[in-house]
C-alpha positions as CSV (number, residue, x, y, z in Angstrom):
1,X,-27.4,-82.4,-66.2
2,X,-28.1,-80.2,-69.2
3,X,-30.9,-80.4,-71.5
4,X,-28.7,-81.7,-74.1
5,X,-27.7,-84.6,-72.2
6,X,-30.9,-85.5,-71.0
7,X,-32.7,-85.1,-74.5
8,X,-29.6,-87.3,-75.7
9,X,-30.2,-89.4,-72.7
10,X,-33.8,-90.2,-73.7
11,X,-33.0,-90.3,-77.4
12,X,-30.6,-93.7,-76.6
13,X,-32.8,-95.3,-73.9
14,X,-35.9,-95.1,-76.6
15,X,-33.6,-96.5,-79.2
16,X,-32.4,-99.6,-77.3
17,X,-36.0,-100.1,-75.8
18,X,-37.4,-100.4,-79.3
19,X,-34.5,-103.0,-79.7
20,X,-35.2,-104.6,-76.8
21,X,-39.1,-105.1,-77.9
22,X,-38.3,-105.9,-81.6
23,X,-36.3,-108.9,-80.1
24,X,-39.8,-109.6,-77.9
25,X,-41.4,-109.6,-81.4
26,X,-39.6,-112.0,-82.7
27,X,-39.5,-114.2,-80.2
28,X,-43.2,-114.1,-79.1
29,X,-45.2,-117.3,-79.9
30,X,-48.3,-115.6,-78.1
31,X,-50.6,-113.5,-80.8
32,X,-52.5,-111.3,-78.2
33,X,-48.7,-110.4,-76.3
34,X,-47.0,-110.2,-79.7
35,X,-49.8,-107.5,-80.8
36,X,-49.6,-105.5,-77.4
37,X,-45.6,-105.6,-77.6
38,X,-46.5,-103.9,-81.6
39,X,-48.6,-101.5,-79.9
40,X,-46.2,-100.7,-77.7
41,X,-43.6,-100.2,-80.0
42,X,-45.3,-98.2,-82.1
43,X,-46.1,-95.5,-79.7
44,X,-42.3,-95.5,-78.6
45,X,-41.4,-95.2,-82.1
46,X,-43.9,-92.1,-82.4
47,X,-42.6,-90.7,-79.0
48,X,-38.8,-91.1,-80.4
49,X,-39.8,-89.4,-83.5
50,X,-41.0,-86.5,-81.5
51,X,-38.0,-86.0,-79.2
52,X,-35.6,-87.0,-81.9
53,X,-36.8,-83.7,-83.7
54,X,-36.7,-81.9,-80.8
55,X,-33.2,-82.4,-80.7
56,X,-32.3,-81.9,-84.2
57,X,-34.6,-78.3,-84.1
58,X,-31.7,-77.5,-81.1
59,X,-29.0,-78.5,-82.6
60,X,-28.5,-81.7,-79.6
61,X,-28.3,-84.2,-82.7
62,X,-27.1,-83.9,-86.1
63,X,-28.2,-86.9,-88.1
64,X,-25.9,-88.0,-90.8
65,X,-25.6,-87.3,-94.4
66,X,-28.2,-88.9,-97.1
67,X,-26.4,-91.4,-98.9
68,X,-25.1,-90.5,-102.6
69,X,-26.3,-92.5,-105.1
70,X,-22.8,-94.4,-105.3
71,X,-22.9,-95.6,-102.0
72,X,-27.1,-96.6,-102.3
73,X,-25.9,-98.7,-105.8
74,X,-23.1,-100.6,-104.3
75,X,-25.2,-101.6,-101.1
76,X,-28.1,-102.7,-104.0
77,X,-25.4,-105.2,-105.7
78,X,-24.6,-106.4,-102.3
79,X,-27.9,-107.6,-101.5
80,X,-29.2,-108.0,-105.0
């Protein structure tokens, strides 16, 4: 396995672990386990940030162009 696929790798099982605990979130009826799943969720979020700039810095992820100011109007009158 190469770096790249194993920064990738870790990159896509952060990002569908967040999922996973935002669904938890939503879900939970019990305040102290809701609170620890936000903790939690957090620090993944943090630890994704981290790698997910590592990657970019090598060139393993190229994130996609900003939206033009066309594109950010029309999805504005969609939901306005």
């Amino acid at each position: 396995m190469t770096e790249k696929i194993g920064v990738n790798d870790v990159l896509s099982t952060l990002n569908s672990t967040i999922t996973l605990i935002n669904y938890a979130i939503q879900q939970s009826n019990n305040k102290n386990f809701r609170d620890t799943l936000i903790t939690s969720r957090n620090s993944l979020e943090n630890y994704q940030w981290q790698i997910y700039l590592i990657a970019k810095d090598k060139g393993y992820y190229v994130p996609a162009a900003p939206a033009g100011a066309a594109d950010i109007e029309q999805v504005k009158n969609a939901i306005g």
